[in-house]
N, C-alpha and C positions, 0 to 999 in steps of 0.2 A: 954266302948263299942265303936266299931270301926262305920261310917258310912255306911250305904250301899254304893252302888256301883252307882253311879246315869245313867252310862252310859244303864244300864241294864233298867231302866226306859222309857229313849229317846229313845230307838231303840223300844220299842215298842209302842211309840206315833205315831211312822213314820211310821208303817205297813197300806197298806188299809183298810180298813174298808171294810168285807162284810158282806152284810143284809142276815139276814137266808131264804130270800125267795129264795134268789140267791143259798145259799147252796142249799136249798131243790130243787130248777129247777134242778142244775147238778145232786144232787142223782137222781132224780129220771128219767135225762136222761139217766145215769149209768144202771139204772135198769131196767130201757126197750128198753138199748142195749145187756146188756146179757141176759134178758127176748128172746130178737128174735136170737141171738145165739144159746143157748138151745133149742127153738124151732126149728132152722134150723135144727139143728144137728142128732136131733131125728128125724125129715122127711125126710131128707135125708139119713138115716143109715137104719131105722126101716121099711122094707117094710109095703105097704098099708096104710102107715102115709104119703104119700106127701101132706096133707094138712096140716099139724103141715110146713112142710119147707113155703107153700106158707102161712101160718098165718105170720108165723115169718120175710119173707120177708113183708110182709105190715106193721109188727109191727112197724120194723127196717124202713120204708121208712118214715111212719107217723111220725117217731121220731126225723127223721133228720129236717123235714119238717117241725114241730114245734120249734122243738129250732133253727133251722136258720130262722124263722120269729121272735121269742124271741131275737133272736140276732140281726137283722137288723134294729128291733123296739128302741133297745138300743142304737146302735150306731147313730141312727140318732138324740137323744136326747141330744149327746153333738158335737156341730155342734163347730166348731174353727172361730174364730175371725177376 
């Protein structure tokens, strides 16, 4: 029997490490970007629906607005030396 490959091991030592709360932030900032997309889309196309575009636009603001305070909260936790 031949040995494996060790290189195939080390590269995957070196990858970052992310927490799944971190995945689960991005999906679910993913998802209520194209949550307010769809919503746009349909208010804006679908007479007598502009409140579906003006939901989706508040969806879409509140989202940014959270996860760049998620963001700004983070970066300021690893402060340089």
């Amino acid at each position: 029997m031949s040995k494996p490959d060790q290189s195939l091991f080390t590269a995957r030592a070196h990858r970052p490490h992310r927490r799944p709360k971190d995945v689960l932030t991005m999906a679910l900032f993913l998802f209520l970007i194209l949550v307010a997309i769809v919503l746009g889309l349909i208010g804006a196309v679908a007479e007598g629906l502009t409140y579906l575009l003006i939901i989706g636009i508040v969806v879409f603001v509140a989202d940014l607005v959270l996860f760049g305070r998620r963001w700004s909260r983070r970066s300021h936790r690893h402060l340089l030396r």
